[in-house]
DRENROKE-401684 format. One record per residue (C-alpha): x, y, z. Coordinates in steps of 0.2 Angstrom, whole numbers, plus 5000, padded with zeros to 4 digits. Layout:
<pts>
+------+------+------+
|    u |    v |    w |
+------+------+------+
|    X |    Y |    Z |
...
+------+------+------+
</pts>
This chain:
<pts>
+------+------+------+
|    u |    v |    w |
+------+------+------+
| 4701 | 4456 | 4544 |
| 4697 | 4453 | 4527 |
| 4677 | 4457 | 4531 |
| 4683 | 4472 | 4540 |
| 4693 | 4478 | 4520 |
| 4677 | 4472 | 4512 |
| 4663 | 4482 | 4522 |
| 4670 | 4498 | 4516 |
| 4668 | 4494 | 4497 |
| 4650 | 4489 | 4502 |
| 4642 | 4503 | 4512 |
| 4650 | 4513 | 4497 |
| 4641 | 4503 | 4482 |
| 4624 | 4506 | 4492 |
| 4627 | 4522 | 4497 |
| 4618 | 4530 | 4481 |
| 4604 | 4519 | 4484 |
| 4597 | 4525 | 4501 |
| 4603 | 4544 | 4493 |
| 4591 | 4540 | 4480 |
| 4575 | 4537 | 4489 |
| 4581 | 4550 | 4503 |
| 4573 | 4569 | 4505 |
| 4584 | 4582 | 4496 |
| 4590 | 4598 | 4502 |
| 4588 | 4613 | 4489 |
| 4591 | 4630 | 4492 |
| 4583 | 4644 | 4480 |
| 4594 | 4652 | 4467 |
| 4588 | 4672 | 4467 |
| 4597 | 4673 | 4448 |
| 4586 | 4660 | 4440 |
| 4569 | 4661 | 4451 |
| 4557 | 4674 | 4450 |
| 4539 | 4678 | 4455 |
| 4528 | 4683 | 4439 |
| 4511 | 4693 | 4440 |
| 4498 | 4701 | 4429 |
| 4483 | 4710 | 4433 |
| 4468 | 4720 | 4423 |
| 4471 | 4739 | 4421 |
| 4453 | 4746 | 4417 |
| 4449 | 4734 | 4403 |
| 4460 | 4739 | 4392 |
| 4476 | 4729 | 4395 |
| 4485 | 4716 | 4408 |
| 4498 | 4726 | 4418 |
| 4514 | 4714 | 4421 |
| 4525 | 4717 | 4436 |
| 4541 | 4705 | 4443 |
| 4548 | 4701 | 4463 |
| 4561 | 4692 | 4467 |
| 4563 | 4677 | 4478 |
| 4577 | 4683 | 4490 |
| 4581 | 4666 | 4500 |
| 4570 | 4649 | 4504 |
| 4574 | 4630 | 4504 |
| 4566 | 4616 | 4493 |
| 4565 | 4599 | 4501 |
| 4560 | 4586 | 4487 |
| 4561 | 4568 | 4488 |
| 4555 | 4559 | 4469 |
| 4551 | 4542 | 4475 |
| 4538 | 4551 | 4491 |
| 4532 | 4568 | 4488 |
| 4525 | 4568 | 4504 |
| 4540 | 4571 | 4512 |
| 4543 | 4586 | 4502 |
| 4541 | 4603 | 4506 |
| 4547 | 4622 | 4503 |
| 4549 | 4640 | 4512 |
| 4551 | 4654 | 4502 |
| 4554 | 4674 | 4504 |
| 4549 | 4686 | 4491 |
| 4555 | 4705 | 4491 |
| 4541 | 4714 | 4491 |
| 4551 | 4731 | 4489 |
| 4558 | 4722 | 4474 |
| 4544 | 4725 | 4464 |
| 4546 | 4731 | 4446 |
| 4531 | 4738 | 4434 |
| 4543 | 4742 | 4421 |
| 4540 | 4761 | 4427 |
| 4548 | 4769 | 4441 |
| 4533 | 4780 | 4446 |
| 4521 | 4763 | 4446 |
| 4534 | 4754 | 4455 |
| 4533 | 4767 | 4470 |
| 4513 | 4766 | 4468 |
| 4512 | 4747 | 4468 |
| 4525 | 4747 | 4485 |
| 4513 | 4759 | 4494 |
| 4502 | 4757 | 4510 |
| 4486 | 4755 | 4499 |
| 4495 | 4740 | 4488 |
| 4509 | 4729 | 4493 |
| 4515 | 4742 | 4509 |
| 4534 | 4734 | 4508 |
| 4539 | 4750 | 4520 |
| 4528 | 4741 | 4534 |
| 4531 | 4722 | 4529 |
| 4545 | 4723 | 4517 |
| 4545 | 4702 | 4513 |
| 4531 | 4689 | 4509 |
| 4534 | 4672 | 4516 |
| 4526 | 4654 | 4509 |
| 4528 | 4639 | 4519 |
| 4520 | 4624 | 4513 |
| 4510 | 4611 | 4525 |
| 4511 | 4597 | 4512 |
| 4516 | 4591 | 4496 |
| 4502 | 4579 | 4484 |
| 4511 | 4570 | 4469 |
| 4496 | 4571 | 4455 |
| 4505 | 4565 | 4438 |
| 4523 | 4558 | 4438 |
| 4528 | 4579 | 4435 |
| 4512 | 4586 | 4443 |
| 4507 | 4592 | 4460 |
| 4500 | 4603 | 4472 |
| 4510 | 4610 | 4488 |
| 4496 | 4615 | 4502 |
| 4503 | 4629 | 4511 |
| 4500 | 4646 | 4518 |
| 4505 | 4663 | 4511 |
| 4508 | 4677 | 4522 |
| 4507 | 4695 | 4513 |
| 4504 | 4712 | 4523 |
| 4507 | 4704 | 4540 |
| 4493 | 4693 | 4534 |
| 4493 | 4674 | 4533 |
| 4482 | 4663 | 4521 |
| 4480 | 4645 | 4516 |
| 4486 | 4644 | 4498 |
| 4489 | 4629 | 4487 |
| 4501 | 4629 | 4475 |
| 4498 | 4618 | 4457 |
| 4516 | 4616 | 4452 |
| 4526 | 4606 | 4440 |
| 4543 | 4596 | 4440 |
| 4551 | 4603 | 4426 |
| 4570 | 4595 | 4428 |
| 4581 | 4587 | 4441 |
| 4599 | 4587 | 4436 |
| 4617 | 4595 | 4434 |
| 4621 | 4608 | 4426 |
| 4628 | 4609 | 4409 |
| 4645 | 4612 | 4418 |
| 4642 | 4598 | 4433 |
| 4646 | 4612 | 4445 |
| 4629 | 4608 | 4453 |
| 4613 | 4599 | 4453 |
| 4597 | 4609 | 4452 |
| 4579 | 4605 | 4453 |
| 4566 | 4615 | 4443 |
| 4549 | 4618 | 4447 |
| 4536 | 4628 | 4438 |
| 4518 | 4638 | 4446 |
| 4504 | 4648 | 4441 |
| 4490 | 4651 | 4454 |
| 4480 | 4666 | 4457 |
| 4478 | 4679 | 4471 |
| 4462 | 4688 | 4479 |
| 4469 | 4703 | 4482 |
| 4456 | 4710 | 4492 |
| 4459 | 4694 | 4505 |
| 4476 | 4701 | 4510 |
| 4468 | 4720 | 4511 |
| 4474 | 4727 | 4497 |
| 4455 | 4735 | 4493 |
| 4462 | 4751 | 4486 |
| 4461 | 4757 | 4466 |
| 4443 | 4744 | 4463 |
| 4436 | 4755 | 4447 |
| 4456 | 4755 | 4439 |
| 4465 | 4739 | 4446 |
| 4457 | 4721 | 4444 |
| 4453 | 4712 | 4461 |
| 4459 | 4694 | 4453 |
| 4479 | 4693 | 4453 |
| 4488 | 4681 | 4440 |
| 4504 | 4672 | 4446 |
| 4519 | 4662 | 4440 |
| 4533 | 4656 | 4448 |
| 4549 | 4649 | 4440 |
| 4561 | 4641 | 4452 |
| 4578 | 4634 | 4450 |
| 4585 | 4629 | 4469 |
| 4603 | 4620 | 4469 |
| 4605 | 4606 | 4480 |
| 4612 | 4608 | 4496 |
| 4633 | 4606 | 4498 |
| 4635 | 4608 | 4479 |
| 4650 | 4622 | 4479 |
| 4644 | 4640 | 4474 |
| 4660 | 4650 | 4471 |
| 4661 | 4668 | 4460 |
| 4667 | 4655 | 4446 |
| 4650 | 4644 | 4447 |
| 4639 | 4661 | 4441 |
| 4635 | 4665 | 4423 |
| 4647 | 4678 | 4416 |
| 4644 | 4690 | 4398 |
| 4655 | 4680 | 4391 |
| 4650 | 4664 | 4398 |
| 4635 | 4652 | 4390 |
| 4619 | 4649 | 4402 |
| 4619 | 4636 | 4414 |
+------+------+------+
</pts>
């Protein structure tokens, strides 16, 4: 009987250990990811536009990145050039044709630990109904809980670039660069950490 009180207060204690070395669950915070791109206008400038990442789940584990991996959704309707007319050009059939395939999707194949921050996912990209092996350089920027505790989130930086060409977007050679600058900057929220209307940044509320 008195093993039986004890074994309780045991698995407990060890509990955090297996949790440690286990495969994480993250899903993908829209208001603090975001898909950065630039790309040559006719020599004289880069052109910057933004998408959003709409939904997707991380799974990271920091003692075996081989075990991670991540799926990801980017709006491509979301697309914003800073102009309203440019935004309807770049969402057209001869660019990003978000009326015909209105999301991008990357699903990664597997994760490689290159530094103790550093690595590359190897995954494939589909864009245009099309579907591309892509790898991802990325970087480990912060594991941890917010400054409120009302979550943990994992961080992660990317910057890779895009043949545009390869997902048939040929349109606009003599005025719009071929070769297409990315960033990513994702913050994904482990899974079963509350999310309530009092969890999101308000006006009047600092950053988390």
């Amino acid at each position: 009987m008195r093993n039986a009180r004890f074994l309780p207060a045991v698995l407990f204690a060890i509990a955090p250990l297996y949790a440690h070395g286990a495969t994480t669950a993250y899903r993908i915070d829209p208001v603090h990811s975001q898909v950065v791109f630039n790309v040559e206008h006719n020599g004289f400038s880069r052109s910057f536009g933004r998408l959003k990442v709409t939904e997707g789940t991380v799974r990271f584990d920091p003692d075996d990145w081989s075990k991670s991996s991540v799926d990801a959704t980017i709006d491509l309707a979301s697309v914003d050039m800073g102009d309203a007319e440019w935004n309807k050009a770049v969402r057209g059939a001869s660019l990003l044709d978000s009326d015909r395939a209105k999301t991008a999707r990357y699903v990664s194949d597997s994760v490689e630990k290159k530094t103790d921050d550093d690595g590359i996912v190897h995954g494939k990209l589909t864009l245009r109904g099309k579907t591309l092996p892509l790898d991802l350089p990325f970087r480990v920027n912060r594991i941890g809980k917010t400054i409120y505790g009302l979550h943990t989130v994992a961080g992660f930086s990317s910057t890779v670039t895009l043949d545009r060409a390869a997902y048939g977007m040929t349109s606009n050679k003599n005025s719009i660069g071929n070769d297409v600058s990315v960033w990513l900057e994702i913050e994904a929220i482990r899974g079963g950490d509350a999310q309530t209307r009092s969890d999101k940044e308000t006006p009047d509320a600092p950053a988390q």
